[in-house]
VOBA-1610 file (N, C-alpha, C; in pm, whole numbers, padded with zeros to 5 digits, always signed):
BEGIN
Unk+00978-06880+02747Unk+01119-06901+02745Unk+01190-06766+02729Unk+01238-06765+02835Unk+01386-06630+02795Unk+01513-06615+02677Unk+01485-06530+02600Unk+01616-06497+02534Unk+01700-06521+02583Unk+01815-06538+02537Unk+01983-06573+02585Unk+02030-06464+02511Unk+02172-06390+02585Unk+02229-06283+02582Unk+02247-06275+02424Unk+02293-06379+02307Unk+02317-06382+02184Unk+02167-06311+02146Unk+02058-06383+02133Unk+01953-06358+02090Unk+01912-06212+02110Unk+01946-06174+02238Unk+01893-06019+02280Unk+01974-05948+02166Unk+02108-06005+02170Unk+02226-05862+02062Unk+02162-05888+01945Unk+02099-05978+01875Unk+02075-05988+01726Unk+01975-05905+01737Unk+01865-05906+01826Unk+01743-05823+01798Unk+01701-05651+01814Unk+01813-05621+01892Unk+01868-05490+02004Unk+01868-05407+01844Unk+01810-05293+01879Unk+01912-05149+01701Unk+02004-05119+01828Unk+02127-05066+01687Unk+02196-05049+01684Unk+02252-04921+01598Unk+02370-04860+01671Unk+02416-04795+01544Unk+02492-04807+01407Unk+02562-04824+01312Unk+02664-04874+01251Unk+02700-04730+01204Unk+02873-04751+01176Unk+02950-04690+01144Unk+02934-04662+00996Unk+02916-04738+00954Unk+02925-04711+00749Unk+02781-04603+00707Unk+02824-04565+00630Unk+02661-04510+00538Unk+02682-04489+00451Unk+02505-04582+00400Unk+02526-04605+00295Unk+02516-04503+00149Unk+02622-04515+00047Unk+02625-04412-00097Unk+02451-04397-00122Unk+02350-04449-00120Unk+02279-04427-00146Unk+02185-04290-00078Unk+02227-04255+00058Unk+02222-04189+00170Unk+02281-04078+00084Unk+02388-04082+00118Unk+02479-03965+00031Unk+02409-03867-00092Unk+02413-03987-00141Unk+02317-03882-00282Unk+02213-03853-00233Unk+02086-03931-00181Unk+02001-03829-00151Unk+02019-03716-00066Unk+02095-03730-00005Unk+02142-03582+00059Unk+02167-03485-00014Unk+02302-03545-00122Unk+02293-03430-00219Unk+02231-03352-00282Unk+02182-03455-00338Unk+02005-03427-00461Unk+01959-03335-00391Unk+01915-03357-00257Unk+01818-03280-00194Unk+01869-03156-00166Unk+02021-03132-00120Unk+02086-02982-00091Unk+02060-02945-00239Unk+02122-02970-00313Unk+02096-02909-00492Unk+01993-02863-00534Unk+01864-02964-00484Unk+01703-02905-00534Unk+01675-02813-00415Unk+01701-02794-00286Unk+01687-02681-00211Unk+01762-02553-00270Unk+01907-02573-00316Unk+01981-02429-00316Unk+01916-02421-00448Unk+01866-02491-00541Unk+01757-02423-00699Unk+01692-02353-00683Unk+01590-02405-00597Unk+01451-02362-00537Unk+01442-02228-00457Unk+01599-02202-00349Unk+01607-02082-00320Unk+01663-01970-00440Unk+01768-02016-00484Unk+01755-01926-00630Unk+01627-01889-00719Unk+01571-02001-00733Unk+01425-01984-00835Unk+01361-01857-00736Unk+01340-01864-00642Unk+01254-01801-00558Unk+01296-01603-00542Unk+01431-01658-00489Unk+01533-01487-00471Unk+01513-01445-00658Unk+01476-01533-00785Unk+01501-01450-00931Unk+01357-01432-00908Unk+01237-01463-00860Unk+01111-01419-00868Unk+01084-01314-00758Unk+01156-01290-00669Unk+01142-01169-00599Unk+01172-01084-00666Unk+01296-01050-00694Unk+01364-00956-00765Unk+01285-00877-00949Unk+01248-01008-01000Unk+01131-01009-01070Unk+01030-00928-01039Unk+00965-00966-00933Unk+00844-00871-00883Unk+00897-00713-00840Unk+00988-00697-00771Unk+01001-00541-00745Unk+01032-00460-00851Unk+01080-00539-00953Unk+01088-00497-01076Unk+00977-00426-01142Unk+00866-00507-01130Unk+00723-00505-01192Unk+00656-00375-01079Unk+00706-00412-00948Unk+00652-00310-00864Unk+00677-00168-00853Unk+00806-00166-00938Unk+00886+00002-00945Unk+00818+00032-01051Unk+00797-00072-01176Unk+00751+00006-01301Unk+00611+00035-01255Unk+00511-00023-01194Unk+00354+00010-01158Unk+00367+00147-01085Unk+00482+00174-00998Unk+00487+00315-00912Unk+00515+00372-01024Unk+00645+00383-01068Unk+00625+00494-01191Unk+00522+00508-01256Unk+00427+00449-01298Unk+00287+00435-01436Unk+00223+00493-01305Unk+00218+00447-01205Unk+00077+00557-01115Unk+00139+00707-01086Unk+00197+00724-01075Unk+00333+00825-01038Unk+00313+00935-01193Unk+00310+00874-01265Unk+00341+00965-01374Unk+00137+01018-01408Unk+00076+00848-01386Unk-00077+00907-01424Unk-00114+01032-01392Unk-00041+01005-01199Unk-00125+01111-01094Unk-00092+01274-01154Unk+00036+01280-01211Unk+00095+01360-01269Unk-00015+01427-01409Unk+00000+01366-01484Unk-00093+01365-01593Unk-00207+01423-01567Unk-00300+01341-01527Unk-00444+01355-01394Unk-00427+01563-01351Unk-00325+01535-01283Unk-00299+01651-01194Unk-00293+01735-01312Unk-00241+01786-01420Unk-00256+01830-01529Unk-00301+01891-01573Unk-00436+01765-01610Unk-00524+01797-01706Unk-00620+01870-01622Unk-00613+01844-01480Unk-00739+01895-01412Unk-00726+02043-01392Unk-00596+02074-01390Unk-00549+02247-01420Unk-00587+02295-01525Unk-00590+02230-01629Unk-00575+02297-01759Unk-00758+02294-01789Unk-00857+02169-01730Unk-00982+02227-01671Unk-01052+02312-01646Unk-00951+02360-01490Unk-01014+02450-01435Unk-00984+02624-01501Unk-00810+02596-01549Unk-00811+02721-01696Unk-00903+02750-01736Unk-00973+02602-01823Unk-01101+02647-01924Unk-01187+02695-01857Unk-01205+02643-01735Unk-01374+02688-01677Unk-01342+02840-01620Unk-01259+02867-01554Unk-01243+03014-01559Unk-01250+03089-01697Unk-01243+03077-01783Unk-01220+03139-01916Unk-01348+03134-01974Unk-01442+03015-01973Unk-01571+02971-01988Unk-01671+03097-01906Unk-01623+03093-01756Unk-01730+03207-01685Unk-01701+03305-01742Unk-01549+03367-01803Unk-01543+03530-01813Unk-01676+03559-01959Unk-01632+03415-02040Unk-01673+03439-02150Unk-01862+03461-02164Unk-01907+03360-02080Unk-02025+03357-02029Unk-02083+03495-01980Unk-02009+03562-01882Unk-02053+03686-01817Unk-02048+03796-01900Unk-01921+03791-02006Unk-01921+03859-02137Unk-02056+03829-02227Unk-02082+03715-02270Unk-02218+03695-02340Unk-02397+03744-02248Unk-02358+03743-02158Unk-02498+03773-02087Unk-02495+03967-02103Unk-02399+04011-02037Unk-02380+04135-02023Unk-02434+04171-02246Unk-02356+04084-02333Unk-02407+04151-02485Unk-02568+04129-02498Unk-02610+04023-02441Unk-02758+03955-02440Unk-02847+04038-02379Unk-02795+04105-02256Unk-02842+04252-02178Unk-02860+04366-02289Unk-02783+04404-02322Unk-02742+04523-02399Unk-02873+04480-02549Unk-02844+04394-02593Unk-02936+04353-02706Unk-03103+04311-02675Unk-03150+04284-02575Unk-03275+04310-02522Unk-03332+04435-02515Unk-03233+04573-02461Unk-03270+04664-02443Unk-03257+04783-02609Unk-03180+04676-02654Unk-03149+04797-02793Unk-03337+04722-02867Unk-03362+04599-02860Unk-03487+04547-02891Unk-03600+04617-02850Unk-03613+04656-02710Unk-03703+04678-02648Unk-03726+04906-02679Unk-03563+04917-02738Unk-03592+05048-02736Unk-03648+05089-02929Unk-03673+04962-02977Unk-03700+04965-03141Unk-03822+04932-03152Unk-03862+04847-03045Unk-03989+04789-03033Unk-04098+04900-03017Unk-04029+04984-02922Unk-04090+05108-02853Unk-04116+05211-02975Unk-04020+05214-03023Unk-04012+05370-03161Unk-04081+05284-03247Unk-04068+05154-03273Unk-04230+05085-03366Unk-04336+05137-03377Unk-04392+05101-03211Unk-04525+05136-03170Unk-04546+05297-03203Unk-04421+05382-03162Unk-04461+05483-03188Unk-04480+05583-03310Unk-04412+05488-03378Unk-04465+05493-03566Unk-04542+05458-03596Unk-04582+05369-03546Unk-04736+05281-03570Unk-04877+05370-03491Unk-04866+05444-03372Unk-04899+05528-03345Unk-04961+05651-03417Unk-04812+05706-03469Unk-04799+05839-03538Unk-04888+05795-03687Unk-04863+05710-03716Unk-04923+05702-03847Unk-05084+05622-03866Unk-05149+05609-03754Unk-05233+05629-03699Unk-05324+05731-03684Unk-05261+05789-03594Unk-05351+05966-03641Unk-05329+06015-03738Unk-05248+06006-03834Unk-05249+06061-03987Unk-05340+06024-04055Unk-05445+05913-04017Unk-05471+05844-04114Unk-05650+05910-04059
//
């Protein structure tokens, strides 16, 4: 059996003119928890570059530091060789003042040798 023209309009969508308050608010709700959510988001960016300027400064200042100490290093180790080349050159000198006592030993020990 065929529908009759009444029957087709009851079953047909349609648009209607009204909408409903319930519509409304969730619209709202939902613009409100979006524009939060973009705020929440833009205060946690801003947050982070925050955190990100202070980490550049703290590496910024380490490298500084670092850079520093490794001068004040290589100060010592230059100062270390002069002092070093200074101690070998006295260690030289004191072998041979040894070796020239050692010598006048023997030759006392020698001399008093044939005296005997």
């Amino acid at each position: 059996m065929m529908p009759n023209g009444d029957e087709l309009h009851k079953e047909s969508w349609h648009l209607s003119k009204s909408i409903p308050i319930s519509l409304i608010v969730g619209l709202l709700i939902q613009a409100g928890v979006g524009i939060w959510t973009i705020s929440s988001m833009s205060s946690d960016i801003e947050s982070n570059r925050e955190l990100i300027r202070a980490v550049e400064r703290s590496a910024v200042s380490d490298v500084a530091a670092t850079r520093d100490a490794l001068k004040d290093v290589v100060r010592d180790l230059s100062i270390l060789e002069v002092r070093v080349h200074d101690t070998d050159v006295k260690i030289g000198r004191i072998e041979e003042n040894l070796r020239y006592i050692s010598n006048t030993l023997e030759s006392i020990n020698a001399t008093l040798k044939n005296l005997q």
